[in-house]
C-alpha positions as CSV (number, residue, x, y, z in Angstrom):
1,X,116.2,86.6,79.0
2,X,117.0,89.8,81.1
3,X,117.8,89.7,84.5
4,X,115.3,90.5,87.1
5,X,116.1,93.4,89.0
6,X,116.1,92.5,92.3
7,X,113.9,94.9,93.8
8,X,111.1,93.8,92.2
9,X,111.1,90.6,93.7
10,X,108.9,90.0,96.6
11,X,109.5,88.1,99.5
12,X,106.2,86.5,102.2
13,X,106.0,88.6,104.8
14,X,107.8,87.7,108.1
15,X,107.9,88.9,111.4
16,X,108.2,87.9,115.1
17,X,105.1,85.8,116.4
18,X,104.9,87.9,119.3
19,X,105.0,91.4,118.0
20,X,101.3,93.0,117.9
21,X,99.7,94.3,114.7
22,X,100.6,97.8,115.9
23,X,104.4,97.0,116.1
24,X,104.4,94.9,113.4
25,X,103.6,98.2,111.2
26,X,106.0,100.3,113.5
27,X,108.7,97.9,112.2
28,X,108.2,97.3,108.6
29,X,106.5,100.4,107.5
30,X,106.8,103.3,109.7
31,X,110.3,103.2,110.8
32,X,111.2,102.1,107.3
33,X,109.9,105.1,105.8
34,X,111.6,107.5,108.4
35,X,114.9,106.2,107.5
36,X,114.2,106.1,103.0
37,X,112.2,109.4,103.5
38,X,114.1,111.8,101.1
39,X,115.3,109.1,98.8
40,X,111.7,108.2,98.4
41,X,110.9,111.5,98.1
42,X,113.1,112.0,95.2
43,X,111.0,109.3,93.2
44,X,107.5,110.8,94.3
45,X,107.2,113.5,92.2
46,X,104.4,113.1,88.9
47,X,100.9,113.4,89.7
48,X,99.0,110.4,88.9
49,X,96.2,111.3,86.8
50,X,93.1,109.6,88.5
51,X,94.4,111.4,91.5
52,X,94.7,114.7,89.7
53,X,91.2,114.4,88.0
54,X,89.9,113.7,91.4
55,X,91.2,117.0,93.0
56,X,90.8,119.6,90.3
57,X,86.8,118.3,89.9
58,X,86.5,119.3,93.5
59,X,84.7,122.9,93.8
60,X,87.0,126.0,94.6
61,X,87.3,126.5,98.1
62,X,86.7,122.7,99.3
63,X,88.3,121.9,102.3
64,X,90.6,118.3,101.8
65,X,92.7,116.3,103.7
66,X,95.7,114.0,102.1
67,X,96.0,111.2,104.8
68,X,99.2,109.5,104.2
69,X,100.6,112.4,102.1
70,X,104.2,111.4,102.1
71,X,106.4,114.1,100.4
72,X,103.0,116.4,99.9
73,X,103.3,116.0,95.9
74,X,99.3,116.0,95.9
75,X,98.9,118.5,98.2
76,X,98.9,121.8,95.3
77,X,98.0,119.9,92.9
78,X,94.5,122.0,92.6
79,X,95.5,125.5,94.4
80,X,91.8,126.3,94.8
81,X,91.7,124.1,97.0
82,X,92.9,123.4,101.0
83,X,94.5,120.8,101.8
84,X,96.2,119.4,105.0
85,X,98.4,116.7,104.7
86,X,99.3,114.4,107.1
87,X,101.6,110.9,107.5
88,X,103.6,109.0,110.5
89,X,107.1,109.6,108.8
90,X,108.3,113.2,110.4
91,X,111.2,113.1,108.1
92,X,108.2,113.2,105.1
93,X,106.2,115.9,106.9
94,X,109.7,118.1,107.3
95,X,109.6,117.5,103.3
96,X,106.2,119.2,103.0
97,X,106.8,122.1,105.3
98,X,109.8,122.7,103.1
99,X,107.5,122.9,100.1
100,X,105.2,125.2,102.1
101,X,102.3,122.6,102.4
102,X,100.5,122.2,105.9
103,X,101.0,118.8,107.0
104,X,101.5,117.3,110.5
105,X,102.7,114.0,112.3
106,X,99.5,111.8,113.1
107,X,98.1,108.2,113.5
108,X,96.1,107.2,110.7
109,X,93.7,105.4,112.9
110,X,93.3,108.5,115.0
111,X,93.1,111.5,113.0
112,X,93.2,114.8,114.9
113,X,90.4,116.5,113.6
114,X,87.2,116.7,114.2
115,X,84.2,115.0,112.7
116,X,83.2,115.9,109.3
117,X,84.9,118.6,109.2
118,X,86.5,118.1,105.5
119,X,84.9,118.1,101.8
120,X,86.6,115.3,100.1
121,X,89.9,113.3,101.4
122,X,92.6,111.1,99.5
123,X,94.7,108.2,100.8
124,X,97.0,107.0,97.8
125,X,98.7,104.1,98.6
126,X,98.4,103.6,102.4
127,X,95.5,101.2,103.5
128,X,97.5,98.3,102.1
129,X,100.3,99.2,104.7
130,X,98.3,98.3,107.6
131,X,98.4,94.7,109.0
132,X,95.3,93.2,109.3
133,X,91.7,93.4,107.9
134,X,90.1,94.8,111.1
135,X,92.8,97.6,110.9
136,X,92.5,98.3,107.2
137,X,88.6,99.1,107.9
138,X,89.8,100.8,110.9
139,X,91.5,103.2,108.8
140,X,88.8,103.7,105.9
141,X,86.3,104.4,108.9
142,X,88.5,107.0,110.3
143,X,88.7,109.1,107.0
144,X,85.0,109.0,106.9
145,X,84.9,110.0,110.4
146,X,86.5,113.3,108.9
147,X,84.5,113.6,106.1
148,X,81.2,115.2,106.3
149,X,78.0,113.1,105.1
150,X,78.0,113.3,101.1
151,X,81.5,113.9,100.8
152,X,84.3,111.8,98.7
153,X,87.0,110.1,99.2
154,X,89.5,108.7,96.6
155,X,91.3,105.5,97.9
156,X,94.5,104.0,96.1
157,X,96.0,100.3,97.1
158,X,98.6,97.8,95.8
159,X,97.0,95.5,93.6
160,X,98.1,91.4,93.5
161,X,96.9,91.0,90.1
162,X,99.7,93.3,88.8
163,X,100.5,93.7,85.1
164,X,103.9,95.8,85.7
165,X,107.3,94.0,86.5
166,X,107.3,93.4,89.8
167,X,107.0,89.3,90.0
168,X,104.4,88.6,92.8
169,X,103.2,85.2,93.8
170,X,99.4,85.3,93.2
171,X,98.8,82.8,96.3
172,X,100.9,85.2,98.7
173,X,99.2,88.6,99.4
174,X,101.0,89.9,102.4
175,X,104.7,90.4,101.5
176,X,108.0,92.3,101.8
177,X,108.7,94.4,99.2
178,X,112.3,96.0,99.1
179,X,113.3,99.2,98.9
180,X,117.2,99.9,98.0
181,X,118.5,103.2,99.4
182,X,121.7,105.2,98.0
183,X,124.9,104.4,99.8
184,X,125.1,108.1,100.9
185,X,122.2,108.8,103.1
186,X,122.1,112.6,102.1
187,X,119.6,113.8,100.1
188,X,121.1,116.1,97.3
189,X,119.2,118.8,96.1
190,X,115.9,117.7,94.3
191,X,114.7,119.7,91.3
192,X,110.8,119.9,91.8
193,X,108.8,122.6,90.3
194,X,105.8,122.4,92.9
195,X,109.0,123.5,96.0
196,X,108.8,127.5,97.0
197,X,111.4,129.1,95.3
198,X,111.8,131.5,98.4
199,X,112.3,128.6,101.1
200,X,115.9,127.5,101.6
201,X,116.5,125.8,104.8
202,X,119.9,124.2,104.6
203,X,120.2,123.8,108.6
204,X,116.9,121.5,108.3
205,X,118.5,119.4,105.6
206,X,121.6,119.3,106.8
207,X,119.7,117.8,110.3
208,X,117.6,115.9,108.4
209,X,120.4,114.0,106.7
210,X,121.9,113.7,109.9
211,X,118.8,111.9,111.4
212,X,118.3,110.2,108.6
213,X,122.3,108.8,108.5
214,X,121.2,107.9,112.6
215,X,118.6,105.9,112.1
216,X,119.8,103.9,109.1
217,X,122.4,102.8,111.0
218,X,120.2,101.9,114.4
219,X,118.0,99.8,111.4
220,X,120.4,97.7,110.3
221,X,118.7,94.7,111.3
222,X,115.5,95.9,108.8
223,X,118.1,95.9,106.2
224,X,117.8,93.1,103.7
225,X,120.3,90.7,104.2
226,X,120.7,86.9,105.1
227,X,118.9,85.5,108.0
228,X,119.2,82.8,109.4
229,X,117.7,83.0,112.4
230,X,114.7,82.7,110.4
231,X,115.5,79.9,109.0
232,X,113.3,79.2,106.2
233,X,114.3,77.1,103.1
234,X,111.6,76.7,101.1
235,X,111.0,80.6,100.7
236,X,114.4,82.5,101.2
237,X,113.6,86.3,102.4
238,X,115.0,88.5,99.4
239,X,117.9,89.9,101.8
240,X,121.9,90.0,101.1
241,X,121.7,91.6,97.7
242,X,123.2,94.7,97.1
243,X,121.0,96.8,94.7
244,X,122.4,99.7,92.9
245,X,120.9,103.2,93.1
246,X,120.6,105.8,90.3
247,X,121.4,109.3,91.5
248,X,118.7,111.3,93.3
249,X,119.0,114.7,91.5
250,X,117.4,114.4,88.6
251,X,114.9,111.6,88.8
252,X,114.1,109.9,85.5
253,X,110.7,110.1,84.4
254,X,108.3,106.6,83.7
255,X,106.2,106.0,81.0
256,X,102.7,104.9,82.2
257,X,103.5,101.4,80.6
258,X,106.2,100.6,82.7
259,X,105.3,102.2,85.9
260,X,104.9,100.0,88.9
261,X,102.7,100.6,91.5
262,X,103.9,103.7,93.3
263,X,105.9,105.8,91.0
264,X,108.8,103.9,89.2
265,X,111.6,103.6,91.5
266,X,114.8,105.3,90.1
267,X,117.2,102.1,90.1
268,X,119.9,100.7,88.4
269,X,119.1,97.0,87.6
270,X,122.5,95.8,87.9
271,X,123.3,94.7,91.3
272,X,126.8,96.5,92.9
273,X,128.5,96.5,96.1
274,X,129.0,99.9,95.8
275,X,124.7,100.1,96.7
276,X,123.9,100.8,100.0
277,X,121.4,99.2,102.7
278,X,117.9,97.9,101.6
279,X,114.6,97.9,103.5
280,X,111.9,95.5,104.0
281,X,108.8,97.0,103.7
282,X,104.9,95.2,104.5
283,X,102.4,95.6,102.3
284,X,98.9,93.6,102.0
285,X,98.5,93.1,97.9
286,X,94.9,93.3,97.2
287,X,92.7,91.3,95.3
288,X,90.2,93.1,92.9
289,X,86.9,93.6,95.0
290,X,88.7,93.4,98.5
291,X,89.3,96.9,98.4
292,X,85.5,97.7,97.7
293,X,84.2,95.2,100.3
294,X,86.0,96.6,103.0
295,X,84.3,100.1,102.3
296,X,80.8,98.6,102.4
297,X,81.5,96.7,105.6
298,X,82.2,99.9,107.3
299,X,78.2,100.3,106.3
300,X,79.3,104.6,106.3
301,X,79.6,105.0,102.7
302,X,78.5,103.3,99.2
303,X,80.8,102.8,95.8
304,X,80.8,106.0,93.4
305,X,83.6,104.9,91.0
306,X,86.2,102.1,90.5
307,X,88.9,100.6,88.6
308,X,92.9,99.6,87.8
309,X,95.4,102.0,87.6
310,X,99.5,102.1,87.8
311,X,99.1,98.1,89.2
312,X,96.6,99.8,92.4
313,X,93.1,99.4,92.9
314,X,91.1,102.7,93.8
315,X,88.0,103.3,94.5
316,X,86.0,106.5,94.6
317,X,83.5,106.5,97.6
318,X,81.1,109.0,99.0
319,X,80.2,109.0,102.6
320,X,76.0,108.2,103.1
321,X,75.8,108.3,107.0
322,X,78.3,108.9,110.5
């Protein structure tokens, strides 16, 4: 029996009993994503095809937004369309601006635009980051607070019921799920089609590794490693294994078979001390239905399409009232 890479193991989600929902999320997903951005980048780069039906059935001209956009990979997917994109990681949003996308910095549960003023809107793998139930309607209610009345919106989340390799206790649905980062911080140049040819903007990089290299370090305590402060026997926290990374430039390419629920993560299965630091990231795993049932408790939109895809749920909505 092969090993099991150790990224794909889970571990129940922990954090202080006096940290608020909001921090919570500022701890284990936003700052986590700041700090991974380009190496996450590096493995977001193959549009998933539910996603890329969704956006080139949209009429030309349609007006979009990507909430949650990460490295902007969805963003041109359908260039008769407009799309803005927009996630908490700036580190991800310098990533689109390099590609020439329009992105920007903002809150998912406080969207800075104004009331229905989009066609159609996408958000592909974010609700399950937030913390709680009330702020995972929160966050469907504010993209249909953007979306005008008979628009669409295409929502992806992680799925508990998975069928790929990641090894996830069915009884557990809020969880930590690693991520293992190179041991240079540095992004190296990523081969990627969808970037500009004409933009080249090696004093952002160059900064961008450098703030990236900052805050790794100021995270160390998000890195996984033994804790025993925590002290919890009967489910050890996944930390103090050092996870080998495959290079960055030239990302390997998953079969749909095998591919977990993002985009397969470029790693080397073997563990090595020669890895570098690995994050804790929350997720909520969602149980088939949830996903839907939160939509109709918002009581702002009804159920177009559904189904299983990549290990998510996703969900096709159109928006019946403000």
């Amino acid at each position: 029996m092969s090993q099991k890479n150790p990224l794909h193991i889970p571990s129940p989600f922990q954090a202080q009993v006096d940290m608020t929902p909001a921090q919570k999320e500022q701890e284990y997903v936003h700052n986590v994503y700041q700090v991974i951005a380009p190496h996450f980048s590096a493995t977001r780069y193959k549009p998933w095809p539910v996603v890329e039906e969704f956006l080139k059935t949209m009429p030309p001209g349609f007006v979009g937004a990507d909430v949650g956009c990460g490295n902007g990979k969805y963003i041109g997917v359908n260039p008769s369309l407009f799309m803005v994109g927009s996630d908490r990681s700036s580190n991800l949003i310098s990533i689109c601006a390099e590609r020439g996308h329009e992105a920007m910095v903002c809150d998912g549960l406080a969207l800075p635009y104004r009331p229905q003023f989009f066609d159609f809107a996408i958000s592909i793998a974010v609700i399950h980051h937030f913390i709680s139930p009330e702020r995972r309607i929160a966050a469907i209610e504010e993209i249909l607070r953007v979306v005008r009345v008979g628009g669409r919106v295409l929502i992806f989340v992680w799925a508990l019921e998975q069928t790929g390799k990641r090894d996830f206790d069915k009884d557990v649905q809020d969880v930590f799920v690693p991520w293992a980062m190179p041991k240079k911080s540095e992004p190296k140049k990523e081969k990627s089609k969808s970037r500009p040819q004409g933009i080249k903007k090696k004093d952002r990089k160059k900064a961008l590794a450098n703030d990236v290299e900052t805050a790794a370090e100021s995270m160390s305590q998000l890195a996984i490693q033994s804790d025993s402060a925590k002290d919890s026997e009967d489910q050890p926290v996944a930390q103090g294994m050092p996870v080998e990374s495959a290079p960055m430039a030239q990302p390997v390419e998953a079969s749909d078979t095998t591919q977990p629920a993002e985009e397969k993560e470029i790693v080397n299965p073997a563990p090595s001390q020669s890895a570098g630091p690995v994050f804790n990231r929350y997720y909520h795993l969602f149980q088939k239905g949830e996903l839907e049932d939160l939509v109709l408790q918002t009581k702002k939109a009804s159920i177009v399409q559904q189904g299983y895809d990549r290990d998510n749920w996703w969900c096709i909505l159109e928006k019946t009232s403000n």
